[in-house]
Residue, then its C-alpha position, 0 to 999 in steps of 0.5 A: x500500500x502507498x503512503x501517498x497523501x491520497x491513500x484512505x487508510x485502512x478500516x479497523x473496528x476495535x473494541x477494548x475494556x479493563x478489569x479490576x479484581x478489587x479497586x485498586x487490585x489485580x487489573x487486566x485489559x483487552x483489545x480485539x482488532x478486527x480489519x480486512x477479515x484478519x482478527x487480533x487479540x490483545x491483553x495484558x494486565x498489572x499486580x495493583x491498578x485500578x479499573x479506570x487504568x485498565x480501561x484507558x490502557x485498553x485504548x492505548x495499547x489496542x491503538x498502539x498496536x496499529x503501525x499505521x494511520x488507520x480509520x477506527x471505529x473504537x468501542x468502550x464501554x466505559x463513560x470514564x474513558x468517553x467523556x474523558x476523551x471526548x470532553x474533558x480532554x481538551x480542558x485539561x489540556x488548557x488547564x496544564x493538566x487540572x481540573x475544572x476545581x484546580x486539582x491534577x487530573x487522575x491517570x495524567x500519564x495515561x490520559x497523556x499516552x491516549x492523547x498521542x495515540x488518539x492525535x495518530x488516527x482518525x477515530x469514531x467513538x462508539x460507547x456500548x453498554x457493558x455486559x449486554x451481549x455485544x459480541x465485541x465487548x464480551x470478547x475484550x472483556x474476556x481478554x481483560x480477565x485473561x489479562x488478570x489471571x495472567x497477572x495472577x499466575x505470576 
C-alpha cells in the first residue's frame, strides 16, 4: 500500500475494556482488532491498578498496536474513558493538566499516552453498554480477565 497523501487508510473496528479484581487490585485489559477479515487479540494486565487504568490502557495499547494511520471505529464501554476523551480532554489540556476545581487530573500519564495515540488516527467513538451481549465487548472483556489471571499466575 502507498503512503501517498491520497491513500484512505485502512478500516479497523476495535473494541477494548479493563478489569479490576478489587479497586485498586489485580487489573487486566483487552483489545480485539478486527480489519480486512484478519482478527487480533490483545491483553495484558498489572499486580495493583485500578479499573479506570485498565480501561484507558485498553485504548492505548489496542491503538498502539496499529503501525499505521488507520480509520477506527473504537468501542468502550466505559463513560470514564468517553467523556474523558471526548470532553474533558481538551480542558485539561488548557488547564496544564487540572481540573475544572484546580486539582491534577487522575491517570495524567495515561490520559497523556491516549492523547498521542488518539492525535495518530482518525477515530469514531462508539460507547456500548457493558455486559449486554455485544459480541465485541464480551470478547475484550474476556481478554481483560485473561489479562488478570495472567497477572495472577505470576
Amino acid at each position: 500500500m502507498s503512503d501517498a497523501p491520497s491513500s484512505t487508510p485502512p478500516a479497523v473496528e476495535m473494541w477494548t475494556d479493563g478489569a479490576c479484581k478489587g479497586n485498586p487490585g489485580v487489573g487486566g485489559w483487552g483489545a480485539l482488532l478486527r480489519s480486512n477479515g484478519h482478527e487480533r487479540e490483545l491483553f495484558g494486565g498489572e499486580a495493583v491498578t485500578t479499573n479506570n487504568r485498565m480501561e484507558l490502557t485498553a485504548v492505548i495499547e489496542g491503538l498502539r498496536a496499529l503501525n499505521q494511520q488507520c480509520r477506527v471505529d473504537l468501542h468502550v464501554d466505559s463513560q470514564y474513558v468517553m467523556q474523558g476523551v471526548t470532553k474533558w480532554i481538551a480542558g485539561w489540556k488548557r488547564n496544564g493538566w487540572r481540573t475544572a476545581d484546580k486539582k491534577p487530573v487522575k491517570n495524567q500519564d495515561l490520559w497523556q499516552a491516549l492523547d498521542e495515540q488518539v492525535a495518530r488516527h482518525a477515530i469514531s467513538w462508539h460507547w456500548v453498554k457493558g455486559h449486554a451481549g455485544d459480541p465485541g465487548n464480551e470478547r475484550a472483556d474476556q481478554l481483560a480477565n485473561k489479562g488478570v489471571d495472567e497477572v495472577r499466575a505470576g
